[in-house]
N, C-alpha and C positions, 0 to 999 in steps of 0.2 A: 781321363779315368783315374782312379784313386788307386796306388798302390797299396795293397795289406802284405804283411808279413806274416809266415808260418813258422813257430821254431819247436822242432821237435828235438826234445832230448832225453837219452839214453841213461836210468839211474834211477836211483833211490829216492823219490822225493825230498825225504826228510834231509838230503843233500844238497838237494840241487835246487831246492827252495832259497835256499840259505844264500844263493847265486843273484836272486833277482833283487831288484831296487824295490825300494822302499816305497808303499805308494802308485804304484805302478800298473796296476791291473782296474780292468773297470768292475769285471763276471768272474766270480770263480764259479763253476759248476763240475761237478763230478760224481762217482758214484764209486766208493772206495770197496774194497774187497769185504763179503759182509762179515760177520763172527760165524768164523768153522766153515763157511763156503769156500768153491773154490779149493780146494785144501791143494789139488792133485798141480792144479798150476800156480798161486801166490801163495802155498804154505798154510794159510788158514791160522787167523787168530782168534784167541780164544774167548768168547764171550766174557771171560771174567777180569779180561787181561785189555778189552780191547781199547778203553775210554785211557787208560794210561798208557798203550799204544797210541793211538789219534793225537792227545793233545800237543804234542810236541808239533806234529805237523800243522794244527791247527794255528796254533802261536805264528807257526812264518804265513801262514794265509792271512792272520789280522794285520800283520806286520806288511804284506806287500797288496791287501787292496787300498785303492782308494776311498778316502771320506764317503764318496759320495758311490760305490758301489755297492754290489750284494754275494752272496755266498750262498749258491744250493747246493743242499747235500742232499742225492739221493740215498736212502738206506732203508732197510727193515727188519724189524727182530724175526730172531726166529727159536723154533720151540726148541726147550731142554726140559729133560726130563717132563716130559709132561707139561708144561706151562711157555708161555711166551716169557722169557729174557728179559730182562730190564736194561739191557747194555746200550739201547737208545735213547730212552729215557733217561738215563743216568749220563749219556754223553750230554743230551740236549742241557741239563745241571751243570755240568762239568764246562760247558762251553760261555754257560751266561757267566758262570763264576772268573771266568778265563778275558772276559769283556765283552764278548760279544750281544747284542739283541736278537731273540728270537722272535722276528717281525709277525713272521706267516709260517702257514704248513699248507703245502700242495696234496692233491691228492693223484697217481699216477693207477689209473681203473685199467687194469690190463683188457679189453673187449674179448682178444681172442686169448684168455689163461686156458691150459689144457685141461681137460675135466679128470678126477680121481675119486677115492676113498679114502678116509682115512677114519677109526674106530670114533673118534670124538671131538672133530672138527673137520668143518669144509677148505675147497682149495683155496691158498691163497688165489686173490684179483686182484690186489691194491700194494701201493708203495708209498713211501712217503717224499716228498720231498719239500726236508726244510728252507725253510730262508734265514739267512742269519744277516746281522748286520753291524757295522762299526756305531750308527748312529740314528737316531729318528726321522733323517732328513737324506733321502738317498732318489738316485735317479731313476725313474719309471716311468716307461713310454705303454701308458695303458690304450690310445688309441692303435697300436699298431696289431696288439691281439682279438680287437673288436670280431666279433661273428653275428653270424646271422641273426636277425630279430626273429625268425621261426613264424613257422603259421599263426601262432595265436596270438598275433598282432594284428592278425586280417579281422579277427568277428571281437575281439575283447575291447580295440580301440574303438570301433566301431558305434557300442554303447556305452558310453562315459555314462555313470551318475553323477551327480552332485559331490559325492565324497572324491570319487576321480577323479575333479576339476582342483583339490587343492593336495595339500599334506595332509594325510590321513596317517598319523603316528599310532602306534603297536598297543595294540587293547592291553598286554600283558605289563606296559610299564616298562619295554629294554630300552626306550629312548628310540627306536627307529621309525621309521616313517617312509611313505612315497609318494609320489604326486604323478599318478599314472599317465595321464593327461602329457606331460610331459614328453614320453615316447612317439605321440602322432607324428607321422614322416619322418619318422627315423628307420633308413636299414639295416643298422648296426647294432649293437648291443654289447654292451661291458658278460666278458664271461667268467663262471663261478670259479671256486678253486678246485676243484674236480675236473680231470684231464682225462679225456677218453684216446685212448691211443692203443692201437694193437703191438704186441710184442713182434711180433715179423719183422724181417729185417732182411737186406739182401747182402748182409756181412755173415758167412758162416764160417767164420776161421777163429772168434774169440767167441769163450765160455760164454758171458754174460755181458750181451754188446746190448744199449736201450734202443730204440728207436731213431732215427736222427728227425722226427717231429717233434721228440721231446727235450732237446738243447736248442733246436730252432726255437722254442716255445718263449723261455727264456730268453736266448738273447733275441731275440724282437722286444719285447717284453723290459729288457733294463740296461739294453746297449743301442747306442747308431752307428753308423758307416764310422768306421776306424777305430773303434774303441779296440781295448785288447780282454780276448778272452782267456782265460788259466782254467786249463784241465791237471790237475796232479796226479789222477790216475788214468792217464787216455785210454789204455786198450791199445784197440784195435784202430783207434783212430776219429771217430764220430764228432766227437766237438769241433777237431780242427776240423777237419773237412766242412760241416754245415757252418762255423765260423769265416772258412776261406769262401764258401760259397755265397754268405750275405756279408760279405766285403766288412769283416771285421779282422785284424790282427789278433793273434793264437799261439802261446804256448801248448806245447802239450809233453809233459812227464812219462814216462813209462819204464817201468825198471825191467821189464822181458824184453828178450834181447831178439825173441821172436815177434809179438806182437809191434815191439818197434818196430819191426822191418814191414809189418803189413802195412802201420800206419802211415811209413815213409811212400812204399810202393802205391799206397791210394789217393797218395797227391798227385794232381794234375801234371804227366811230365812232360807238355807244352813250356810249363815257365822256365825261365832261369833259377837255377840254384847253386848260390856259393858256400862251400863246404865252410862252418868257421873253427870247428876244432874235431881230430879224430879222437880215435879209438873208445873203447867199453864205455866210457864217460861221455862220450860227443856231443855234439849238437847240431843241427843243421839247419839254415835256415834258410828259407824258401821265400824269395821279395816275386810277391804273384801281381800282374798287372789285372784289373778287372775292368 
């Protein structure tokens, strides 16, 4: 069996970034503290402040993944005064200019958001999560997130026209096309960028923990067996755990001094673990057999 490694460590990112090798990461996935959220546990930064907050840390993320990785950032504006923030938008600017590609945008559909009021817009339901990338040319294992081909494969394949049977490219002139014909006996199906996933969760100890369907999503999706994944903002712990769980190697950053301790306590403590350095700054890292 493959051993993976866990290393969690205690600090400031924009620190203990500065730690890792060059190159070295396959996934970075995370979901940073948003503007003004959170206030009561990481301080809360301020939407006007925050793109000159982030870039610094962003710079060691370009610096330590690999050519051929990806970088998602979950995040989403939120309202001031009266209107939605431009401090996403102006990061995702801020980020091409800095080198990165802005490949994709995920869409993160809360199913179960809690219903409210508000005088002149409805509840959030959605999130975004970008993809960023060093290069055009990056590793993606899209069979492994394949889903169901759905009922209406059973009676649509069933009567092919003439047009079905070839590429029937887009009346309006995008350049797109399909050849529907093509689907017969298949049970799989490539799925959209729209992610249905409930907020629930059986971690109640951090603020704003995501689902752990939704870093599974991902690394299926742009890692295999061994790659290494980077969280810079763990939490509570979610990356590394469903990273240790599908036998991928995991950093995880966390600068609460609480929340590390959840995310250490939620590692399997079956395996071996050798301490590699103490105190407020530590690290630990966890050689898990799977």
């Amino acid at each position: 069996m493959r051993k993976v490694a866990t290393e969690l460590i205690l600090g400031d990112a924009r620190e203990q970034l500065q730690k890792l090798d060059d190159a070295s990461v396959d996934l970075i996935i995370t979901s940073p503290p948003y503007a003004d959220s959170r206030a009561n546990t990481y301080g809360g930064i301020k939407p006007d402040a925050y793109v000159e907050w982030f870039l610094p840390i962003s710079k060691e993320l370009l610096r330590v993944l690999k050519p051929s990785g990806s970088f998602v950032l979950n995040i989403k504006e939120k309202v001031v005064r009266g209107e939605r923030h431009t401090y996403v938008l102006d990061l995702i600017i801020a980020l091409r200019q800095q080198g990165w590609l802005w490949t994709e945008e995920y869409i993160w559909h809360k199913k179960n958001s809690f219903p409210g009021k508000w005088p002149n817009r409805f509840r959030d339901s959605w999130e975004r999560l970008l993809q960023f990338n060093k290069g055009k040319e990056f590793n993606m294992y899209q069979d492994a997130v394949r889903v169901p081909m759905g009922d209406w494969a059973k009676t649509r394949l069933k009567n092919l026209s003439e047009t079905d049977k070839r590429r029937d490219n887009s009346r309006v002139g995008s350049g797109f096309g399909k050849n529907v014909s093509k689907w017969i006996g298949r049970d799989l199906a490539y799925p959209d960028n729209v992610l249905h996933m409930a907020t629930e969760t059986g971690n109640k100890n951090h603020s704003a923990v995501f689902p752990e369907a939704l870093p599974e999503w991902f690394i299926r999706l742009f890692t295999k067996d061994g790659d290494w994944i980077l969280d810079p903002f763990l939490g509570s712990g979610t990356t590394s755990r469903v990273a240790q769980r599908l036998n991928r190697n995991s950093i995880g950053i966390e600068i609460l001094e609480e929340y590390y301790a959840i995310a250490k306590n939620s590692i399997p403590q079956s395996y071996e673990k050798s301490h590699i350095a103490g105190g407020k700054e530590g690290k630990e890292k966890i050689p898990v057999n799977v």
